[in-house]
Structures are given as structure tokens and as C-alpha cells.
CHARMM-style PDB file with segment names, atoms N, HN, CA, C and O in Angstrom:
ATOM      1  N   UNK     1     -43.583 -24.385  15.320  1.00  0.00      PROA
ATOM      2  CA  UNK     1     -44.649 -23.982  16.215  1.00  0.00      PROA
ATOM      3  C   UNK     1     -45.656 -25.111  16.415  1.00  0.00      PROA
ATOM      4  O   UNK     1     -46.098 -25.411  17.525  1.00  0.00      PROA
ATOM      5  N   UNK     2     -46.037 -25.798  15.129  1.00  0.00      PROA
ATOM      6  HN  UNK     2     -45.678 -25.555  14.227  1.00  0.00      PROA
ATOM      7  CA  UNK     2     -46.875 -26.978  15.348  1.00  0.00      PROA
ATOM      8  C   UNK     2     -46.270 -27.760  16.074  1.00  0.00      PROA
ATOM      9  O   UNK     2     -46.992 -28.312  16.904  1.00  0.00      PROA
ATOM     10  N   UNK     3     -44.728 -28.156  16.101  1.00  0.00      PROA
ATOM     11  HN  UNK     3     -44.141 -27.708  15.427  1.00  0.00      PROA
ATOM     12  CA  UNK     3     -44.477 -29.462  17.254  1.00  0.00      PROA
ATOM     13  C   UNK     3     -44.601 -29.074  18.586  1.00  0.00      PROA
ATOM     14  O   UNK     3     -44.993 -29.780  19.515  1.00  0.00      PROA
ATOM     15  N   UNK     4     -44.298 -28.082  18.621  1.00  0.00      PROA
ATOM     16  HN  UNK     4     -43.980 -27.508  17.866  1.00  0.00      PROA
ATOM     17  CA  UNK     4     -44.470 -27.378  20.093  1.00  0.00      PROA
ATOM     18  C   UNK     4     -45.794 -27.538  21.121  1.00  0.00      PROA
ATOM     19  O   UNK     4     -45.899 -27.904  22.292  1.00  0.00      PROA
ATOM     20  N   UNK     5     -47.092 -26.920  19.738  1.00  0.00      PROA
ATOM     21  HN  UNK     5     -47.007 -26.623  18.787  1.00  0.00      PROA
ATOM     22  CA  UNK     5     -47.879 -27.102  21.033  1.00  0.00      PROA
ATOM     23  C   UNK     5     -48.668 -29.087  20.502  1.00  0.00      PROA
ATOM     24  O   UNK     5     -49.709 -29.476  21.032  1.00  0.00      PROA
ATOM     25  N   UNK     6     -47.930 -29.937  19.508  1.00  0.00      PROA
ATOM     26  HN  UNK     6     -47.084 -29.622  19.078  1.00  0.00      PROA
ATOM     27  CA  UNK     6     -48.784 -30.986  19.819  1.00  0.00      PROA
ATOM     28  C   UNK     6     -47.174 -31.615  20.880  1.00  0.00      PROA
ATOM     29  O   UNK     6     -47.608 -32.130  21.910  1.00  0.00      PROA
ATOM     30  N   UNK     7     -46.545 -31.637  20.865  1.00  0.00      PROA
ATOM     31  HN  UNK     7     -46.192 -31.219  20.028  1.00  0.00      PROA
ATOM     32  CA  UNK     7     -45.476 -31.478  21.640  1.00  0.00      PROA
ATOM     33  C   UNK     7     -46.229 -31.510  23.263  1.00  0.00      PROA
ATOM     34  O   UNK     7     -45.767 -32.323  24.063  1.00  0.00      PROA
ATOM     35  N   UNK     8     -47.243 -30.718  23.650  1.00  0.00      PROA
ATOM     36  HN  UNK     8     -47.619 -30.058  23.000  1.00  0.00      PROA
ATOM     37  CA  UNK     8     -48.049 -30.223  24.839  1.00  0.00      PROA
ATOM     38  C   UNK     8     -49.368 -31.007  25.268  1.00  0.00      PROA
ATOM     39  O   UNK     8     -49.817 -31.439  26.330  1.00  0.00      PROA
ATOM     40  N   UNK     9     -49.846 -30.980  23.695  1.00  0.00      PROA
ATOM     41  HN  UNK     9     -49.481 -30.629  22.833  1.00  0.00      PROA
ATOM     42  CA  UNK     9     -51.597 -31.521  24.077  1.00  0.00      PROA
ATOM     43  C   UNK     9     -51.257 -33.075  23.339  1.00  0.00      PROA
ATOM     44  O   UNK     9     -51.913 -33.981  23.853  1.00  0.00      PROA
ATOM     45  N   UNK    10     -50.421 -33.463  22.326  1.00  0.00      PROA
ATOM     46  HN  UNK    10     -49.888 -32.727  21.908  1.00  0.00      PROA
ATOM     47  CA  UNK    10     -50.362 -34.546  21.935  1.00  0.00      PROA
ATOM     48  C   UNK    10     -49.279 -35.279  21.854  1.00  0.00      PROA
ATOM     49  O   UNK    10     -49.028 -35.775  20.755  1.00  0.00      PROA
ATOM     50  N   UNK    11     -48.198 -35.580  23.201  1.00  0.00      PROA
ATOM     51  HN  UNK    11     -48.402 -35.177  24.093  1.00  0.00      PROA
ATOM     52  CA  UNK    11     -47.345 -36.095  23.045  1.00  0.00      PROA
ATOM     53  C   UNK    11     -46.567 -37.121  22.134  1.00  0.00      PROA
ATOM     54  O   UNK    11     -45.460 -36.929  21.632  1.00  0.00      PROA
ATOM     55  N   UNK    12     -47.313 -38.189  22.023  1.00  0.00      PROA
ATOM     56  HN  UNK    12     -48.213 -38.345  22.431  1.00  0.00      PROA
ATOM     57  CA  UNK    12     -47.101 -39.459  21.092  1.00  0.00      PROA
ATOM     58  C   UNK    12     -47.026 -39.208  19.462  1.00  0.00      PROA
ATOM     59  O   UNK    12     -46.252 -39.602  18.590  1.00  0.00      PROA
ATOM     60  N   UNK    13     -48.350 -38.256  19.466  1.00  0.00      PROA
ATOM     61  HN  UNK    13     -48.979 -37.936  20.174  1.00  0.00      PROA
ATOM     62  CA  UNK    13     -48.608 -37.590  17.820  1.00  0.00      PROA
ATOM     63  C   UNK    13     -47.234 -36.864  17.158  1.00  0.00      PROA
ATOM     64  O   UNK    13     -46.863 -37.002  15.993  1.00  0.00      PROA
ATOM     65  N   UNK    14     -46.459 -35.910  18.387  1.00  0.00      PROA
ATOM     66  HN  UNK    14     -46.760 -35.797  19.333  1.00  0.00      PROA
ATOM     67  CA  UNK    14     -45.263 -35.140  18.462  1.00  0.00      PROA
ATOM     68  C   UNK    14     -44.565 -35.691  17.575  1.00  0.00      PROA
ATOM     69  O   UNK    14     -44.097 -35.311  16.501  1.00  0.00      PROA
ATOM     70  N   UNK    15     -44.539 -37.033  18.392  1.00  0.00      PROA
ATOM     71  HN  UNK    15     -44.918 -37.341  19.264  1.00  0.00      PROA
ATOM     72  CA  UNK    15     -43.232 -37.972  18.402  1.00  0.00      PROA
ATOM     73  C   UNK    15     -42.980 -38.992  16.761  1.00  0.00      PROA
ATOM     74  O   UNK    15     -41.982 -39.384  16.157  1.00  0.00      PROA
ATOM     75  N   UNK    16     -44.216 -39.084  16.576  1.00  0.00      PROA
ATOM     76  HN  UNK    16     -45.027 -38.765  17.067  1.00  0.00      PROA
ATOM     77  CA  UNK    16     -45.106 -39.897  15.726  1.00  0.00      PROA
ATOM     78  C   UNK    16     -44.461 -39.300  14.192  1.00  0.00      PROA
ATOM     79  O   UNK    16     -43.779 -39.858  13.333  1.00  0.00      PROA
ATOM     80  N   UNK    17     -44.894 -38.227  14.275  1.00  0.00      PROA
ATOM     81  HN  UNK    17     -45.448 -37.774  14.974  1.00  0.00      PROA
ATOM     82  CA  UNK    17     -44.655 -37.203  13.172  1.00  0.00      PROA
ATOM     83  C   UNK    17     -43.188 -37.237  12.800  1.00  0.00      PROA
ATOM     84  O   UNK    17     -42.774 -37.605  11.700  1.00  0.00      PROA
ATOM     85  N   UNK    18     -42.407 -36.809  13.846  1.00  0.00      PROA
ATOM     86  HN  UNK    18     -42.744 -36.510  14.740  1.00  0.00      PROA
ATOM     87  CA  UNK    18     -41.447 -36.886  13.732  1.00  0.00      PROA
ATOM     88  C   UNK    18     -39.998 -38.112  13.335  1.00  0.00      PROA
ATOM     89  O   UNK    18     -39.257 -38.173  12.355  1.00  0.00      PROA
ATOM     90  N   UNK    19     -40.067 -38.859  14.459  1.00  0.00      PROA
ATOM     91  HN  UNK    19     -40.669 -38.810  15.256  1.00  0.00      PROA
ATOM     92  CA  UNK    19     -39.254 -40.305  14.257  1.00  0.00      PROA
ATOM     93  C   UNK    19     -40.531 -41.297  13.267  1.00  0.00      PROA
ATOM     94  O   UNK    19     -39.958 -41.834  12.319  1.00  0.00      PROA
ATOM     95  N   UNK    20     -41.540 -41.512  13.289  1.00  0.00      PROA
ATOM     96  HN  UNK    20     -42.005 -41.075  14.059  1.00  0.00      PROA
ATOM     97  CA  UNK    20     -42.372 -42.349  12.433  1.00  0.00      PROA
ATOM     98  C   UNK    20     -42.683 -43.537  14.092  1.00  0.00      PROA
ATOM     99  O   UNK    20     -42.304 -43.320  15.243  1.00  0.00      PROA
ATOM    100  N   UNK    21     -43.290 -44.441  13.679  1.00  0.00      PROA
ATOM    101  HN  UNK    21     -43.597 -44.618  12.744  1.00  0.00      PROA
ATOM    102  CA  UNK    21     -43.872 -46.025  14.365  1.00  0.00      PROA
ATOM    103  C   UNK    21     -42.300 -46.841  14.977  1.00  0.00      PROA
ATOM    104  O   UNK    21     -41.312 -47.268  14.380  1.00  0.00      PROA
ATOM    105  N   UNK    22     -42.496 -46.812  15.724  1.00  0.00      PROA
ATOM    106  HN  UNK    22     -43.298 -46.465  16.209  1.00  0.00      PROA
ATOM    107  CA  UNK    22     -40.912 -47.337  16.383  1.00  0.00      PROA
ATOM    108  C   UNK    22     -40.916 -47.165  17.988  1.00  0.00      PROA
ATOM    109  O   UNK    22     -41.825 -46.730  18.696  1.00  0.00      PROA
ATOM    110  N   UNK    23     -39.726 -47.600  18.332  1.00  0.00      PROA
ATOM    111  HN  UNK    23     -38.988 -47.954  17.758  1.00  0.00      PROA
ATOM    112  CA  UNK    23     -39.648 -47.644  19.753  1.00  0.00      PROA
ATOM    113  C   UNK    23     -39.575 -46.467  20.317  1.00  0.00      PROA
ATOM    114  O   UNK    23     -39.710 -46.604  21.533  1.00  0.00      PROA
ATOM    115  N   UNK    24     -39.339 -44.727  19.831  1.00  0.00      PROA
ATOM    116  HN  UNK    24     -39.229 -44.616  18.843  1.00  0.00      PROA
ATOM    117  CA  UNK    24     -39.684 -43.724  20.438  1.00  0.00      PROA
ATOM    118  C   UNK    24     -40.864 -43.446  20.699  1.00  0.00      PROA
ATOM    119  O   UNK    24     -41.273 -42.802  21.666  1.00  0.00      PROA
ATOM    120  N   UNK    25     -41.691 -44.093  19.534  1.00  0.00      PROA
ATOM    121  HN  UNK    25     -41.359 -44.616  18.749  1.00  0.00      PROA
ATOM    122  CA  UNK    25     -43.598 -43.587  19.833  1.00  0.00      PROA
ATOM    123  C   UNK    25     -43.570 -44.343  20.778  1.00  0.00      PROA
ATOM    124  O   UNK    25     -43.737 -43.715  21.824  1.00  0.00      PROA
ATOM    125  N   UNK    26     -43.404 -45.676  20.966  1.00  0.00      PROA
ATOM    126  HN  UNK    26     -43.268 -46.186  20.117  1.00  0.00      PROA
ATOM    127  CA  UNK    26     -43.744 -46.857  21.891  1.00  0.00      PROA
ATOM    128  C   UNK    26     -43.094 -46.334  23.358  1.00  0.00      PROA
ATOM    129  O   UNK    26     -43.538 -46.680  24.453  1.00  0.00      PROA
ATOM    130  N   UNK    27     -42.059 -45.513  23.170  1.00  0.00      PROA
ATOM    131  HN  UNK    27     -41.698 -45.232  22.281  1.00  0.00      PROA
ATOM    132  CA  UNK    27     -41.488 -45.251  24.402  1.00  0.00      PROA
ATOM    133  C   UNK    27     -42.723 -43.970  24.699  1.00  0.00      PROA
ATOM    134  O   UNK    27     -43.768 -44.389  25.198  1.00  0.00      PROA
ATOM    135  N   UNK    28     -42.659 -42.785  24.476  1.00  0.00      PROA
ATOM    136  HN  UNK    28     -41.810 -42.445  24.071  1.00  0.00      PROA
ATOM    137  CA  UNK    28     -43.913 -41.724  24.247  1.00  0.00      PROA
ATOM    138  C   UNK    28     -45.263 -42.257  24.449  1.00  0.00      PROA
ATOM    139  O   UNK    28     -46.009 -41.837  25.333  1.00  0.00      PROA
ATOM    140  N   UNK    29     -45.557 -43.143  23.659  1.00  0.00      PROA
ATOM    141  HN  UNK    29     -44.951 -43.484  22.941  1.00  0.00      PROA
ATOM    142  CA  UNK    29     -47.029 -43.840  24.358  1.00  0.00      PROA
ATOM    143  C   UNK    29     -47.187 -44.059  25.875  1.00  0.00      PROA
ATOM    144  O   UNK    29     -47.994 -43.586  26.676  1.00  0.00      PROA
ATOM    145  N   UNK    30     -46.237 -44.863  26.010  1.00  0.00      PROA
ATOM    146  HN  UNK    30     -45.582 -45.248  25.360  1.00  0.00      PROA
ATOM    147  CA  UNK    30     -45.837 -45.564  27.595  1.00  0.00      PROA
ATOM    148  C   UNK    30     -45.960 -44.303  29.019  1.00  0.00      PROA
ATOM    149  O   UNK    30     -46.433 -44.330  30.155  1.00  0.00      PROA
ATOM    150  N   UNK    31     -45.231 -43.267  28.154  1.00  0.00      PROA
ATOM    151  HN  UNK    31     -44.847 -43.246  27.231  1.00  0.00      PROA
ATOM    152  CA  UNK    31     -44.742 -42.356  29.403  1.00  0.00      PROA
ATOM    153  C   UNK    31     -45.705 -41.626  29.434  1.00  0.00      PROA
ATOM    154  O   UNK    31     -45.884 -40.937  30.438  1.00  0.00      PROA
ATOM    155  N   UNK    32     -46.791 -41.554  28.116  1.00  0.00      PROA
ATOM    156  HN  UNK    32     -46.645 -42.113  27.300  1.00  0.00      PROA
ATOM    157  CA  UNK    32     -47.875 -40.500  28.493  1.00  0.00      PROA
ATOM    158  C   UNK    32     -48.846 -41.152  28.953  1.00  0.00      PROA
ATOM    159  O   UNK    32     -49.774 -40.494  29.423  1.00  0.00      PROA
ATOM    160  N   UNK    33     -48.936 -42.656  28.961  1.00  0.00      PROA
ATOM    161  HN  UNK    33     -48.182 -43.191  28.579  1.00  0.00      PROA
ATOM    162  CA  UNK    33     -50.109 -43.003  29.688  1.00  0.00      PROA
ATOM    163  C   UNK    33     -49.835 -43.218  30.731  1.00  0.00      PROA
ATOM    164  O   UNK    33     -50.752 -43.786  31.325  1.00  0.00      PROA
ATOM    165  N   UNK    34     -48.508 -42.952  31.630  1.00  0.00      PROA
ATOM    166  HN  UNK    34     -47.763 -42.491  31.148  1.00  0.00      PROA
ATOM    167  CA  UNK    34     -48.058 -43.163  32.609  1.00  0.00      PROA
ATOM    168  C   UNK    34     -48.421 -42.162  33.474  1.00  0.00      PROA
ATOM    169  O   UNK    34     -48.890 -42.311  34.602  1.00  0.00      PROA
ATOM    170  N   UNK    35     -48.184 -41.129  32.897  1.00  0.00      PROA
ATOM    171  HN  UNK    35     -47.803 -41.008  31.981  1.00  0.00      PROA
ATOM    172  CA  UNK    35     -48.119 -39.670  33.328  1.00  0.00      PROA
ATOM    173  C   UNK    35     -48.347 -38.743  32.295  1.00  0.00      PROA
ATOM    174  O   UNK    35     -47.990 -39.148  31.189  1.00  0.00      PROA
ATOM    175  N   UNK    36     -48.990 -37.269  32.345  1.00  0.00      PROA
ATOM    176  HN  UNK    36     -49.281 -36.940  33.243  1.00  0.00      PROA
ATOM    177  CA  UNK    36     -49.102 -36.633  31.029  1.00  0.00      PROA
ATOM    178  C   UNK    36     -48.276 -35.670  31.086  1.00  0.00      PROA
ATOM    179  O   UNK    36     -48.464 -34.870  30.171  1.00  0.00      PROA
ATOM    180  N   UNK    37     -47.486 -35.417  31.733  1.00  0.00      PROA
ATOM    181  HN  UNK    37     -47.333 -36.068  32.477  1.00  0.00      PROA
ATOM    182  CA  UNK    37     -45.961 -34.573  32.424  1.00  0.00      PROA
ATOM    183  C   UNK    37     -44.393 -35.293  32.075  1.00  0.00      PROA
ATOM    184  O   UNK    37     -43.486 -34.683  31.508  1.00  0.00      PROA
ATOM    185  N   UNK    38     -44.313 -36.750  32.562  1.00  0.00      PROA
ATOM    186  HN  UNK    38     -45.049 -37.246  33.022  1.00  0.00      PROA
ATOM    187  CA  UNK    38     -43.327 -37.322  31.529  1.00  0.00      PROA
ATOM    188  C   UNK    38     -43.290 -37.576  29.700  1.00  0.00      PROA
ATOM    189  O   UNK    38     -42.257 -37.831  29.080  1.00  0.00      PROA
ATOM    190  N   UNK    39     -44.537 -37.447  29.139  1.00  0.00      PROA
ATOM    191  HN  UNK    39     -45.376 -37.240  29.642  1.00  0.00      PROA
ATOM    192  CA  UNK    39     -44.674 -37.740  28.168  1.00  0.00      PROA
ATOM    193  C   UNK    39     -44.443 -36.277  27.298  1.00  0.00      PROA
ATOM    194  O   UNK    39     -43.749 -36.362  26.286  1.00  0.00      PROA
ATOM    195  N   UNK    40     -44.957 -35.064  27.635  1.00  0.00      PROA
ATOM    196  HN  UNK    40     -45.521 -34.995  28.457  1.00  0.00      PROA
ATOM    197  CA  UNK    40     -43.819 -34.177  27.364  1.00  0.00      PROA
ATOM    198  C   UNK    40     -43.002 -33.737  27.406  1.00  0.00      PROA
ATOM    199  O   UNK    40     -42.780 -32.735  26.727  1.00  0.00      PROA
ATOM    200  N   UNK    41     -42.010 -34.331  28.340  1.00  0.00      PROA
ATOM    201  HN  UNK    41     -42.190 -35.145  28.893  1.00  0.00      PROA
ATOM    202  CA  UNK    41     -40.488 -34.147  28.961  1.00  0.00      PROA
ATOM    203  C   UNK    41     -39.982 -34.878  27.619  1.00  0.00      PROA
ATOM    204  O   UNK    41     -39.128 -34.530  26.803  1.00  0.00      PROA
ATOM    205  N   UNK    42     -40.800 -36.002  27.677  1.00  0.00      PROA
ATOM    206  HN  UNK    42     -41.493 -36.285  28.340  1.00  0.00      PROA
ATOM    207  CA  UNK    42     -39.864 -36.706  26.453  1.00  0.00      PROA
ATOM    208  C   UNK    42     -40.032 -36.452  25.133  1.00  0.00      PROA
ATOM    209  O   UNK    42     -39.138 -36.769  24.348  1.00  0.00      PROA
ATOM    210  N   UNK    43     -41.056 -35.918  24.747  1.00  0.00      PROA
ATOM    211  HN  UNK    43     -41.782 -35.660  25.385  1.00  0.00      PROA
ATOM    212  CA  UNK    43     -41.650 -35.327  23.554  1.00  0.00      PROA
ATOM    213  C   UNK    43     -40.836 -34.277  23.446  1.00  0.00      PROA
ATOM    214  O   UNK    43     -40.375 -34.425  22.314  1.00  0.00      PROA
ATOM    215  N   UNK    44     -40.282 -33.146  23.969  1.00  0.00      PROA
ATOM    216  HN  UNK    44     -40.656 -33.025  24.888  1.00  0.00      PROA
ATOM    217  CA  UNK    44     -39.845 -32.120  24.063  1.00  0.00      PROA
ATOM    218  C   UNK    44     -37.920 -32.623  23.499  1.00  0.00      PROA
ATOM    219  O   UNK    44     -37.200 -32.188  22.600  1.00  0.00      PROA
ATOM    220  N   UNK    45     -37.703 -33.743  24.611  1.00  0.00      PROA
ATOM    221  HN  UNK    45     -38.288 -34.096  25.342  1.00  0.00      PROA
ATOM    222  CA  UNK    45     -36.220 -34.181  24.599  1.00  0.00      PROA
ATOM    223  C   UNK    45     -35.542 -34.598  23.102  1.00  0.00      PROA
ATOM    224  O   UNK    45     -34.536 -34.248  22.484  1.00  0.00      PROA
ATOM    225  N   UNK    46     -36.705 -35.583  22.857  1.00  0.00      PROA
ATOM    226  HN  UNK    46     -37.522 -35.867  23.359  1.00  0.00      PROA
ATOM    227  CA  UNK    46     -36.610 -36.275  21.592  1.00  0.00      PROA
ATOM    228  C   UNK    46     -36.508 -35.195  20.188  1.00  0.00      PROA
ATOM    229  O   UNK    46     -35.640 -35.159  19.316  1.00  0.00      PROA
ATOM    230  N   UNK    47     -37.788 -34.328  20.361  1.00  0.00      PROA
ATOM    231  HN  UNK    47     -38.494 -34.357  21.070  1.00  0.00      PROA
ATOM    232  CA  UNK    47     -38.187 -33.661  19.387  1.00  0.00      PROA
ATOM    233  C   UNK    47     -36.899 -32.295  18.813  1.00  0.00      PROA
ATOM    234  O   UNK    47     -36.789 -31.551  17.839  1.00  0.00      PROA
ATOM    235  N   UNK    48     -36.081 -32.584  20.152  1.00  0.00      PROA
ATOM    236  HN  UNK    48     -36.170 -33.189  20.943  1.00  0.00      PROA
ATOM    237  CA  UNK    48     -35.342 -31.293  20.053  1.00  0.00      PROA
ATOM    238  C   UNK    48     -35.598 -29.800  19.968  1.00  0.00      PROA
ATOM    239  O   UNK    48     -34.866 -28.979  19.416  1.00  0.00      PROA
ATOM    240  N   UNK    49     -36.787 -29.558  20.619  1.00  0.00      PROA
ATOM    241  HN  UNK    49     -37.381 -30.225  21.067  1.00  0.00      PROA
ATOM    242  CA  UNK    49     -37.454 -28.365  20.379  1.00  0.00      PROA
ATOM    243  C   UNK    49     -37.348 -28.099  21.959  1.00  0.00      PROA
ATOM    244  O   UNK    49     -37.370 -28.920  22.876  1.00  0.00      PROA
ATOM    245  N   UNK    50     -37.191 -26.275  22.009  1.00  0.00      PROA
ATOM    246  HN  UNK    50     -37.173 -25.608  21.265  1.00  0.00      PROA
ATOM    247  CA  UNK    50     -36.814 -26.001  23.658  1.00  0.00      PROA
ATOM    248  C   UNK    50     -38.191 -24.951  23.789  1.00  0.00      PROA
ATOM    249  OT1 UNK    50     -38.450 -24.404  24.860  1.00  0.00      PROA
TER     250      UNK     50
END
């Protein structure tokens, strides 16, 4: 339930938690400062949570 909603309000943190400092946060950083709609597409993808 916690990845879910930081999954929502904290994309990168999601990601962070999960895989650790690496090229998924770095990818997650990127896409949420890009957009705050891709960055949970990918937070969601990665995280494996539906």
C-alpha cells in the first residue's frame, strides 16, 4: 500500500526504495521532472505494482 501511493505523490522515492541509487532512480528522476504522469507510468512499471 505504501508503494502505491508514494508510487503517485513520490515517484523517484518509489523507485529509490525499491531498486536502491542506480540507473532506475536516474531513469525515474528524469521522467518525473519531465513530466509528473511519465514518472508514474514508470514507477508503477518498474515497481511491479498494478
Amino acid at each position: 500500500m505504501l508503494t502505491i501511493i508514494l508510487n503517485i505523490l513520490l515517484p523517484p522515492l518509489a523507485v529509490f526504495m525499491k531498486h536502491g541509487l542506480g540507473v532506475t532512480f536516474l531513469i525515474s528522476l528524469l521522467l518525473t521532472a519531465l513530466g509528473w504522469i511519465p514518472g508514474i507510468i514508470h514507477a508503477f512499471i518498474v515497481n511491479g505494482t498494478r
